[in-house]
N, C-alpha and C positions, 0 to 999 in steps of 0.2 A: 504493500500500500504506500508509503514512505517513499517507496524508490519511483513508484508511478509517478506520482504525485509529484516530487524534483522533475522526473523526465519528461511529466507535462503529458503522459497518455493513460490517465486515469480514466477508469469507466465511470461514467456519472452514477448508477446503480450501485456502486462501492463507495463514492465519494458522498452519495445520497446516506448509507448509512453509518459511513463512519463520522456524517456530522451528526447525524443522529443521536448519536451512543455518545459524542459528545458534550450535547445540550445540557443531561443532568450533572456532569460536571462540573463545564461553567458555572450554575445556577447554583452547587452546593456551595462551590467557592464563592460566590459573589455574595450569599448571604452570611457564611461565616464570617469572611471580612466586613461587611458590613456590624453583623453581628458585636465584633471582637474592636471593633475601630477606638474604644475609647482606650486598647494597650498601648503603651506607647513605643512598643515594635511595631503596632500594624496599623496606627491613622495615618500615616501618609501613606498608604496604598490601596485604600479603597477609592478609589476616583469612579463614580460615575461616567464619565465620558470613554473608561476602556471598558465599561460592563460588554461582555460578548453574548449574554444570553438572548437578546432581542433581535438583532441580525442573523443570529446563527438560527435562531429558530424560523425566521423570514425567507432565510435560503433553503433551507429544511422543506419549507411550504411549497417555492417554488418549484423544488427538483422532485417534490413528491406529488403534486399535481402533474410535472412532466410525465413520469413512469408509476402510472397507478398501480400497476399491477408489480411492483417493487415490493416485496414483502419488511415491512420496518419492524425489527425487534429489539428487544433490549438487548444486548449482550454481557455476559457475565462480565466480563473485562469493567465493561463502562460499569456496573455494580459496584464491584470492587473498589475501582478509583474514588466516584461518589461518598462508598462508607469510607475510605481513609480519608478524606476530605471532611467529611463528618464527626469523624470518630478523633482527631487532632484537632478538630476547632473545640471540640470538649474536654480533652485531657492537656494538651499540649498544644495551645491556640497558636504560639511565636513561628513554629512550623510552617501556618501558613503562608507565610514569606517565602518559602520554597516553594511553593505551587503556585503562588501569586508572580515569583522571577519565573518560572517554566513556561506559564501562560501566556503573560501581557506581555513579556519582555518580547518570548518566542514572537506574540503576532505581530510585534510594531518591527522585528527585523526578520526572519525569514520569512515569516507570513504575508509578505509583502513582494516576498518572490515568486510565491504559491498566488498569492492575489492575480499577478498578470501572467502565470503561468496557465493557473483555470477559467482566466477570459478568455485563453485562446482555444481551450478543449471544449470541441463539438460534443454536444449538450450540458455544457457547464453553463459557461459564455458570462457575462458581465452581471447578467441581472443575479446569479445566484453566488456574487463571490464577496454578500456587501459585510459578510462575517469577519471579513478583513482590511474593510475602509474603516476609516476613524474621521467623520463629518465634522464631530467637534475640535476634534485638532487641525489648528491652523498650519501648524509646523512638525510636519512627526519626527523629524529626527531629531527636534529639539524638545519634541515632547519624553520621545524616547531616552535621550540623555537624562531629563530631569527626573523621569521614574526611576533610571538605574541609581540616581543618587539619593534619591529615596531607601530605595532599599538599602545601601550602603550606608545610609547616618541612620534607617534603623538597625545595623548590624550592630552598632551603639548601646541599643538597648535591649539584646540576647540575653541571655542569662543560658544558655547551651547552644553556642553558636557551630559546634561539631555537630550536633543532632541537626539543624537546619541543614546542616551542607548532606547531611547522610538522607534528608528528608528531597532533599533536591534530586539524589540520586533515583529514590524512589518512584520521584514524582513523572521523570524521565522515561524509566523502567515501565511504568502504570498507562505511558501513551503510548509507547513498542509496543506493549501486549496489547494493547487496542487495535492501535493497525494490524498486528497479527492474525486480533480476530475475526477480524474485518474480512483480509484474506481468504482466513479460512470458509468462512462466511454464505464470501462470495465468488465463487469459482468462477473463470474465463466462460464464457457462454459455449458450447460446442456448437458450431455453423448448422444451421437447420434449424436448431432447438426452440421452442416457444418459450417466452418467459412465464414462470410461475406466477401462478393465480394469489392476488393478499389473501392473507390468513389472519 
């Protein structure tokens, strides 16, 4: 999925669910930072304006209205990631700085490769890649710098700043196996074959 996805010949039917299985992600992070905002590891990284759950769910609409008969499920992966997103906003909130630098960081810089990569893949195209435009930033690379230093003056206020960096690993590790699943998922069409009927 990863590899398509750089190379720019992702099947829309893959890319359909692996934003899918995304969405509850986003959505756990964005409430848990919001949630946790009054630590003072994590108020400067709640911003509203990088929330990804409302585009990503917009694109989600558009490419599942394309391929109706696209079967959308949850997959265990995307489970998983969601509960430790959950389950560290409750015991171990500072964490969330590692999935908040994996996330926003990742879309305001490679995600922006992936942005004009799946404008140009036939059946992606521009209207479904708005999960990685940022309307509110005037300036992303400089919006981008000043998140990264965010997170670095909260590295300031860790109190286990080895378990953040080991939680970044994780966080890392938790969207491979996504794409993984994704794969496995969704197998290359064999030429002839009709697409499965939703379930």
């Amino acid at each position: 999925m990863i590899a398509e996805l750089l190379a720019g010949r992702v099947r829309p039917t893959a890319y359909l669910l692996f934003a899918f299985n995304l969405l509850p992600v986003y959505a756990a992070l964005e409430a848990a930072l919001l949630d946790q905002a009054h630590l003072p590891a994590l108020g400067a990284l709640f911003r509203p304006e990088l929330a990804r759950s409302r585009p990503l769910a917009r694109d989600v609409a558009v490419l599942a209205e394309r391929s109706p008969a696209t079967p959308l499920r949850l997959l265990a992966e995307s489970v998983t990631h969601r509960r430790r997103i959950e389950t560290i906003a409750r015991t171990l909130p500072e964490r969330l700085l590692a999935h908040a630098y994996v996330r926003y960081l990742g879309d305001l810089s490679g995600g922006q490769v992936l942005r004009r990569l799946l404008a140009r893949t036939p059946g992606i195209g521009p209207e479904a890649v708005r999960f990685y435009e940022f309307p509110d930033l005037d300036d992303l690379p400089r919006a981008k710098a000043a998140y990264r230093r965010a997170i670095d003056e909260a590295g300031a206020h860790l109190l286990d700043p080895a378990g953040v960096i080991e939680e970044a690993r994780e966080a890392f590790q938790l969207t491979i196996a996504l794409a993984r699943a994704v794969d496995a998922a969704s197998p290359e069409p064999q030429a002839g074959s009709r697409p499965p009927s939703r379930v």
